[in-house]
C-alpha positions as CSV (number, residue, x, y, z in Angstrom):
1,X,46.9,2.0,26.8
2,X,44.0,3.9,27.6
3,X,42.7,4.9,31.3
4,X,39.2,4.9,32.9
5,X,39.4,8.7,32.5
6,X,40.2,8.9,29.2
7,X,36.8,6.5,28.2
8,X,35.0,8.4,30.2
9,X,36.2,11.8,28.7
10,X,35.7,10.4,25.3
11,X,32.0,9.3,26.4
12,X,31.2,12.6,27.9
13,X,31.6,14.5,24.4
14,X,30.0,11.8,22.1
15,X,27.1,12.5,24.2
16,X,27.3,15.8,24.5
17,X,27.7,16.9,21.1
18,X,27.3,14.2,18.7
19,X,28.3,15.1,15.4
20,X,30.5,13.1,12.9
21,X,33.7,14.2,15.1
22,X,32.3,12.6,18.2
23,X,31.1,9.5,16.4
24,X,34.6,8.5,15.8
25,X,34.9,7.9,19.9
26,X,32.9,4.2,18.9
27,X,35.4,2.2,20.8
28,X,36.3,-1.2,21.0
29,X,35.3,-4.1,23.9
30,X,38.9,-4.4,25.4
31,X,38.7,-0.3,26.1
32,X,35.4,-1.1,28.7
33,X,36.2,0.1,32.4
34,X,37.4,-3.4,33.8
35,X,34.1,-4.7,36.3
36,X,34.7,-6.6,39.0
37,X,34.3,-10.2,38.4
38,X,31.4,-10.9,40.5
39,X,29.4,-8.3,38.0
40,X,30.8,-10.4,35.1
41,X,28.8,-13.6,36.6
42,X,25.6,-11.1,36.6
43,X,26.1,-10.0,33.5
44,X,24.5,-10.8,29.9
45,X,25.6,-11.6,26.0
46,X,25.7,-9.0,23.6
47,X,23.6,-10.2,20.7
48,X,26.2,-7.9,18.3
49,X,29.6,-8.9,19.4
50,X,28.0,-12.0,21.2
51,X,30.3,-10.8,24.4
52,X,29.3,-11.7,27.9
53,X,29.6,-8.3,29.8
54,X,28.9,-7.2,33.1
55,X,25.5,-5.3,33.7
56,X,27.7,-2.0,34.0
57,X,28.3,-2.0,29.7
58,X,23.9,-2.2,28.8
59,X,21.7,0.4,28.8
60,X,18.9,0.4,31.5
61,X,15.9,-0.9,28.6
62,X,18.5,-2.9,27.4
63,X,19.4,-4.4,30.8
64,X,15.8,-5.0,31.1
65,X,15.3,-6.8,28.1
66,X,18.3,-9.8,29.8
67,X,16.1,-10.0,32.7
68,X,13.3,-10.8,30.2
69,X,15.0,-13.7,28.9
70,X,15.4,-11.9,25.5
71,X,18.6,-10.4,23.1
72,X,19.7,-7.1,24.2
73,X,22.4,-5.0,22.4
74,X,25.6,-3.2,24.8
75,X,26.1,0.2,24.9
76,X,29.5,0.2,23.1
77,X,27.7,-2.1,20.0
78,X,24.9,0.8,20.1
79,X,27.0,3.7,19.6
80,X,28.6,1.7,16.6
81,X,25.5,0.9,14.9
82,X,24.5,4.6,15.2
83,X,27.9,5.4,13.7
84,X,27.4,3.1,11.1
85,X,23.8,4.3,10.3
86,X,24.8,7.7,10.1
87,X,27.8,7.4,8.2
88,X,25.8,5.2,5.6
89,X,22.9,8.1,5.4
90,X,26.1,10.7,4.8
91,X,27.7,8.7,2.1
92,X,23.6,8.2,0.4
93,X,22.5,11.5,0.7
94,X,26.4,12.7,-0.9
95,X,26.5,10.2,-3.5
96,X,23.4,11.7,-4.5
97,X,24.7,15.5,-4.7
98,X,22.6,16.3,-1.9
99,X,23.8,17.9,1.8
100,X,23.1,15.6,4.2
101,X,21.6,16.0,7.8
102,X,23.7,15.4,11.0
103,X,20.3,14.4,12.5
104,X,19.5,11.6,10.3
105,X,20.3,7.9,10.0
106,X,19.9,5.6,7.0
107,X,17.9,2.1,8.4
108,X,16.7,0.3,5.0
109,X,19.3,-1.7,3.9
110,X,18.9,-2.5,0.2
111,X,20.7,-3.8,-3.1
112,X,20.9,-0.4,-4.5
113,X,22.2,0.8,-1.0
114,X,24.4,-1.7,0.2
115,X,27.7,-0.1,-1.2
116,X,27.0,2.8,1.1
117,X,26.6,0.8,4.2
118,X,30.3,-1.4,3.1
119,X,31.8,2.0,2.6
120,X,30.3,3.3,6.1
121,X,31.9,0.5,7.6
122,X,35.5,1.8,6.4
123,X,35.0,4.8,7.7
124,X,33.8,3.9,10.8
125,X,36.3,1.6,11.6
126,X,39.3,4.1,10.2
127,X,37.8,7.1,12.5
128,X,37.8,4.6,15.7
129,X,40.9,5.1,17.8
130,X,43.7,3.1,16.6
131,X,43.9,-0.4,18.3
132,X,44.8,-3.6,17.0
133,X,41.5,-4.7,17.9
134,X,40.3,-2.7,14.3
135,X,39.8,-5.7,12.6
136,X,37.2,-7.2,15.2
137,X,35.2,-4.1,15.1
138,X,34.5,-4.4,11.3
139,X,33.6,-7.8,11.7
140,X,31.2,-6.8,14.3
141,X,29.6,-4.4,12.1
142,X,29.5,-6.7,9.1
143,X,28.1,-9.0,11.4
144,X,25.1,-6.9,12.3
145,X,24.8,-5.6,8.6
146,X,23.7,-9.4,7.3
147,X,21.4,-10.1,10.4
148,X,19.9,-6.9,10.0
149,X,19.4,-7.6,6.4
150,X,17.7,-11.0,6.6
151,X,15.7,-9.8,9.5
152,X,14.5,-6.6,7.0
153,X,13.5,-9.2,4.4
154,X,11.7,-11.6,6.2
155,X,9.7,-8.7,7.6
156,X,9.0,-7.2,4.0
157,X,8.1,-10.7,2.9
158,X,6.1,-11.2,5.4
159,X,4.2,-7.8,4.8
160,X,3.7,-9.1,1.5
161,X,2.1,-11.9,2.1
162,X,-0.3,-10.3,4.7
163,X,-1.5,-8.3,1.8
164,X,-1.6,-10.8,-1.1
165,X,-6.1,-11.6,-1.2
166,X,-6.2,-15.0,-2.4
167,X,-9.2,-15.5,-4.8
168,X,-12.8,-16.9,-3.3
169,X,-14.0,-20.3,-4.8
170,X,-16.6,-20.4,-6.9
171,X,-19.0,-22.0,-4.7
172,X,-18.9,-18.8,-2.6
173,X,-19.4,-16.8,-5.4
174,X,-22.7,-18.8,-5.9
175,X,-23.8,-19.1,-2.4
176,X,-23.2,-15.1,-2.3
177,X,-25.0,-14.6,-5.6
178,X,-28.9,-12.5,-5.2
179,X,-31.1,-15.2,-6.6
180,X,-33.8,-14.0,-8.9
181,X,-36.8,-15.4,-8.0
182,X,-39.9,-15.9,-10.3
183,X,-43.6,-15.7,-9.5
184,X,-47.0,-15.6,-10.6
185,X,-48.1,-11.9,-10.1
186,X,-51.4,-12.6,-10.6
187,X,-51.8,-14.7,-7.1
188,X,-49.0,-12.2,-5.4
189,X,-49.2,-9.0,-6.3
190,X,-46.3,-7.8,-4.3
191,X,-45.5,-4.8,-6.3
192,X,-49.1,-3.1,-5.8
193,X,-49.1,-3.9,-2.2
194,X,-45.5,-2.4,-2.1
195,X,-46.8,0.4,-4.3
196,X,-49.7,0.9,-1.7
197,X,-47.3,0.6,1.3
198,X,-44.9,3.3,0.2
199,X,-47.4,5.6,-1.5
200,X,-45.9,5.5,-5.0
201,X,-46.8,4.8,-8.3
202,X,-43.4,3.1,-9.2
203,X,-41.3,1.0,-6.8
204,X,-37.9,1.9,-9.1
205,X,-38.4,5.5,-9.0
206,X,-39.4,6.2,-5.1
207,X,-35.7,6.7,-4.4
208,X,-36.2,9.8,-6.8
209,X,-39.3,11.2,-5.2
210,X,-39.1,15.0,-4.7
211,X,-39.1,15.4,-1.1
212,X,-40.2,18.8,-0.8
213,X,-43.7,18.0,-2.1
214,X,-43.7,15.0,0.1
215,X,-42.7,17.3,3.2
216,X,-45.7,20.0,2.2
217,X,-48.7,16.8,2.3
218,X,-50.4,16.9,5.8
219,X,-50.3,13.5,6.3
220,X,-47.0,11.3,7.1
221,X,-45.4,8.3,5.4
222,X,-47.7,5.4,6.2
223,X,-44.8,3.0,6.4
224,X,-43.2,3.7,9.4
225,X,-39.7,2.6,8.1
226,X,-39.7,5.4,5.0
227,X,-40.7,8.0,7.9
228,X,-37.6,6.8,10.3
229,X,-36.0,6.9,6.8
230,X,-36.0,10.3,6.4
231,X,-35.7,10.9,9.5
232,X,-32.1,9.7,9.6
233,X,-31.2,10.8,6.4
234,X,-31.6,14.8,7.8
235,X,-35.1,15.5,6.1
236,X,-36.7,18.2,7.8
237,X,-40.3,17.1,8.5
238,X,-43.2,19.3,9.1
239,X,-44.7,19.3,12.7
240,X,-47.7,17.8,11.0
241,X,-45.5,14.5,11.0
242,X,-44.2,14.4,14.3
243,X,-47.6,13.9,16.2
């Protein structure tokens, strides 16, 4: 049987220093500190072991999230989860030849990874103290593996289909189409008063006009638009222009 004193111990170094060691204190429900059972009325399920525990065994955001009306995780099914996570980044980053860092946690959970999290499980279960409630705690986490994996792939499917562009009907490519228009040049010459209006010889070509001979001419644009044009586009003018 294990005392208040000793949880709290145990607590004390997982936090303190958590390295693989202290991740082995991941203890199970029945070791909680006993609450009163007037806390146990005020108290919410664990979403994980799906527990009804007093206020005393959440986290304070947590805690808030039960007053919210939504899922919250306890404190005892946190530290197991980060057990789990980092014991399935060790046994990755190993398989892999590589030396894995204390620091990091594996969170995708994936075909080609999902013999890491199974072993992680094992070990995270073997490390736990001794209790005859083992066999719960691997459920638990097994549990929370297959949620966690449907709720990763209904978010990656839905990514997916936020970025699938579904192609425009036809109509709209013919509404959106520049219509070509044709006219008797004769009656409109648009393309000399154009011409006139721009001060150029060639409508197709004024986008090539050599600004610096344009800048040395006394006289400004007479289009007020092509003046504001270059104007934006950074031209210096001469002070000729600006009166």
């Amino acid at each position: 049987m294990i005392h208040n004193e000793e949880l709290s111990a145990a607590l004390c170094v997982y936090y303190a220093k958590p390295d693989p060691s202290s991740l082995v204190s991941v203890l199970p429900h029945r070791l909680l500190p006993s609450a009163p059972a007037e806390s146990a009325v005020a108290g919410a399920c664990c979403k994980v072991c799906e527990r009804h525990l007093p206020a005393s065994s959440f986290h304070e955001k947590q805690w808030a999230r039960t007053q919210k009306g939504k899922l919250a995780c306890c404190s005892c099914c946190q530290r197991a989860i980060a057990a789990l996570k980092r014991e399935a980044y060790v046994a990755q980053t190993t398989s892999r030849g590589a030396s894995p860092d204390l620091n990091s946690f594996l969170e995708k959970i994936t075909d080609g990874n999902i013999q890491h999290w199974e072993l992680a499980i094992n070990l995270v279960v073997a490390k736990s103290i001794e209790t005859r409630e083992w066999a719960e705690l691997s459920a638990t986490l097994r549990r929370w593996l297959l949620a966690e994996r449907e709720f990763q792939e209904a978010e990656d499917r839905e990514s997916v289909s936020k970025r699938i562009v579904l192609p425009l009907p036809a109509w709209l490519h013919e509404v959106r189409t520049e219509r070509i228009l044709q006219y008797d040049a004769s009656r409109y010459p648009f393309e000399e008063i154009f011409c006139e209006m721009f001060e150029t010889s060639s409508l197709a070509d004024l986008h090539k006009a050599d600004l610096n001979k344009l800048r040395k001419t006394s006289q400004p644009p007479l289009c007020p638009t092509l003046l504001r044009a270059y104007r934006t586009a950074g031209i210096r003018r001469p002070k000729s222009w600006k009166h």
